[in-house]
N, C-alpha and C positions, 0 to 999 in steps of 0.2 A: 955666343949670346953675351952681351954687356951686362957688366955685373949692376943692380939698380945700386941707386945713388940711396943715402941716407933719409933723404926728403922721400922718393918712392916711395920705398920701406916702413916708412911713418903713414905716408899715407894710405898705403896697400894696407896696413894694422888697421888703421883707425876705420877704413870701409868694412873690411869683415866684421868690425865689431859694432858697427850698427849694422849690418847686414844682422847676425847675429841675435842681436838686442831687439831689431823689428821684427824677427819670425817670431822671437822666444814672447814678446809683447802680442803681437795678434794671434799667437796658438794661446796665450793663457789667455786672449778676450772671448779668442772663438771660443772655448771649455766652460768660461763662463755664461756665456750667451745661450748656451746651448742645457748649457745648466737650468741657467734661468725659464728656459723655454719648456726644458724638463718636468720641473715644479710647480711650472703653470699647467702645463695640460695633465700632469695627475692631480691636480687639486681641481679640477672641470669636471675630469672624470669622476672623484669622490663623488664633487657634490652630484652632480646631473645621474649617478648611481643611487645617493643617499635622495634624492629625492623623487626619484622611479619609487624607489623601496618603498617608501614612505607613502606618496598616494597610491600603488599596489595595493598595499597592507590594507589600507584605508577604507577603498573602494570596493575590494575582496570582503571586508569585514563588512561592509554595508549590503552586500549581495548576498554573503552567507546567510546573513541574519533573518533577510528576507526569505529566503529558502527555510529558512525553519520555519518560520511562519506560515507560509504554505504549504508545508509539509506537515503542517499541525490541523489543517483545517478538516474538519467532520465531513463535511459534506465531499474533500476531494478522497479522503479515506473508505469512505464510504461507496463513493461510485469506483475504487480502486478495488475494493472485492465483489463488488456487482462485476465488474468486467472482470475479475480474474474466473468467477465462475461460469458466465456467460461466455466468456470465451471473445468477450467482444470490447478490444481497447478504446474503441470509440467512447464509452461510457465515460472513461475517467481524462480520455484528451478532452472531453465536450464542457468536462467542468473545468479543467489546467486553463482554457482557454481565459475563463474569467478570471484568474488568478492571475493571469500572464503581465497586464500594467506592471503592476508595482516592480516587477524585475526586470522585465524590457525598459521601463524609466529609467535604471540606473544605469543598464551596460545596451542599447541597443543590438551589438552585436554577439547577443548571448545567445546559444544555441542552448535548447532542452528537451529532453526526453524523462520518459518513464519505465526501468526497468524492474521486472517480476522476481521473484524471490528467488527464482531456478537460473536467473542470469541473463532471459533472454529480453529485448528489448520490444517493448510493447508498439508496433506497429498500426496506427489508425489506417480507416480506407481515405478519407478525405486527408491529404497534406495538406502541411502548416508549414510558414514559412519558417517558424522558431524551429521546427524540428532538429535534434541530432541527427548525424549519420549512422547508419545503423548495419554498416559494412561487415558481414558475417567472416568468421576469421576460422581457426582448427576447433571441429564439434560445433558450429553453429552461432557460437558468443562471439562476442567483443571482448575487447580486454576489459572495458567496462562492466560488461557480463559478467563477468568472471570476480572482480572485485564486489558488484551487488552479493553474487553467490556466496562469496566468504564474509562477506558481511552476514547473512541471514543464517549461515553452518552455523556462526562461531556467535549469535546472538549478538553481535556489537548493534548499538544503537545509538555510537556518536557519528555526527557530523564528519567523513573524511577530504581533504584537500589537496591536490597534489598537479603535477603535473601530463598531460601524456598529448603525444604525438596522436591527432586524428582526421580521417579523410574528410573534407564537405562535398558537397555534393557534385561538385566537379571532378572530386579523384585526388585534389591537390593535398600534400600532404601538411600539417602547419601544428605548431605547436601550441595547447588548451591548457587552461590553466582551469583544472578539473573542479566541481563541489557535490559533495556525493552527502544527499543529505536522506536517511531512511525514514519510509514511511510504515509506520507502527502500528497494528492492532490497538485500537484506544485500551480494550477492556484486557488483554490479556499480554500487550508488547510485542507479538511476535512481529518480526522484521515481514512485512507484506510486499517490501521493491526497495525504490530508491527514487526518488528525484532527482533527475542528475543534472547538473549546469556547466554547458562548455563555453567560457569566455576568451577569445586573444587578448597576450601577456599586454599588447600594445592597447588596447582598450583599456584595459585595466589602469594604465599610467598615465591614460591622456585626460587633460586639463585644460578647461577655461580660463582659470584663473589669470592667466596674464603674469606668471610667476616670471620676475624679473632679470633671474640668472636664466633662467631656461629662456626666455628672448633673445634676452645679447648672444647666448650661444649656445645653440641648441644642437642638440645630440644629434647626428644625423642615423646612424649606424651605430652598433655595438657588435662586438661578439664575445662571449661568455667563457672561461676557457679553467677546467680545473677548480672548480668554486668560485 
């Protein structure tokens, strides 16, 4: 093999070194880009999370509020121990019913029911479309049940909130964002059930508004993972 000439040798240098030079130039463009791309879609997710949060919060706080308020009322209180004695929950679903606007106005896909102080869930003979499901679990309760009942043991008479996984009426299983509001003896307090409200978390977040980031880029999907 001939030995290269001086000029090769310069030029053979000089190609590796932009060889070289161009990789080391597009791997630190690509790192940036990708950077940049990085930045951009966790500051999408912040906001499009900060502002799920936000109208949740919001909307949750305006359905609670009304859950107290019907859960204050005399007259639903009232047909609520006529039918715990009578044995007949149609009494207090027949008054819920006139109650039922002002909270189907805010989340139409609110589910509700009315649970007895022993846990178990007061079933009318005529269905409603609002009804909870009332899927009997170990001993007959719900897990719903089951939280009324410690509610009413342990005398609490605040407002509880939370989350739980529950079946509708198809079987399917979906995840409710719970409001367990008790319904109290006027003259003596004791815990006489619970008003309970099952809302989805996606109701809860959806908006008219025309809010400007959630336009340009809207959240299609999430999943939650670890906090």
């Amino acid at each position: 093999m001939p030995a290269l000439t001086f000029r090769a040798k310069l030029v053979l240098a000089m190609s590796l070194t932009v060889v070289v030079m161009s990789g080391t130039t597009l791997y630190v463009a690509q790192t940036r880009v990708e950077a940049a791309y990085q930045a951009q879609f966790e500051e999408q997710f912040r906001l499009h999370l900060q502002i799920f949060s936000e109208r949740r919060m919001q909307k949750r706080d305006e359905v609670a509020d009304r859950c107290q308020t019907v859960a204050a009322s005399v007259r639903l209180i009232s047909a609520l121990e006529e039918a715990l004695i009578e044995g007949d929950p149609e009494l207090v679903y027949d008054n819920l019913d006139t109650e039922i606007v002002p909270l189907t106005a805010t989340v139409k896909e609110m589910n509700l029911g009315v649970i007895d102080p022993m846990g178990r869930v007061l079933e009318p003979e005529n269905a409603r479309a609002y009804l909870i499901g009332s899927e009997a679990t170990d001993g007959g309760k719900t897990e719903l049940g089951r939280m009324v009942e410690t509610l009413s043991s342990e005398g609490r008479a605040q407002q509880e909130v939370g989350f739980l996984a529950i079946d509708d009426e198809r079987g399917a299983r979906s995840l409710r964002e719970i409001i367990l509001t008790p319904l109290l003896n006027q003259a003596t307090g004791d815990v006489l059930g619970a008003l309970v409200a099952a809302l989805p978390a996606a109701a809860l977040a959806s908006s008219n508004d025309g809010d400007e980031a959630a336009v340009r880029s809207p959240l299609l999907t999430g999943i939650w993972l670890d906090g």
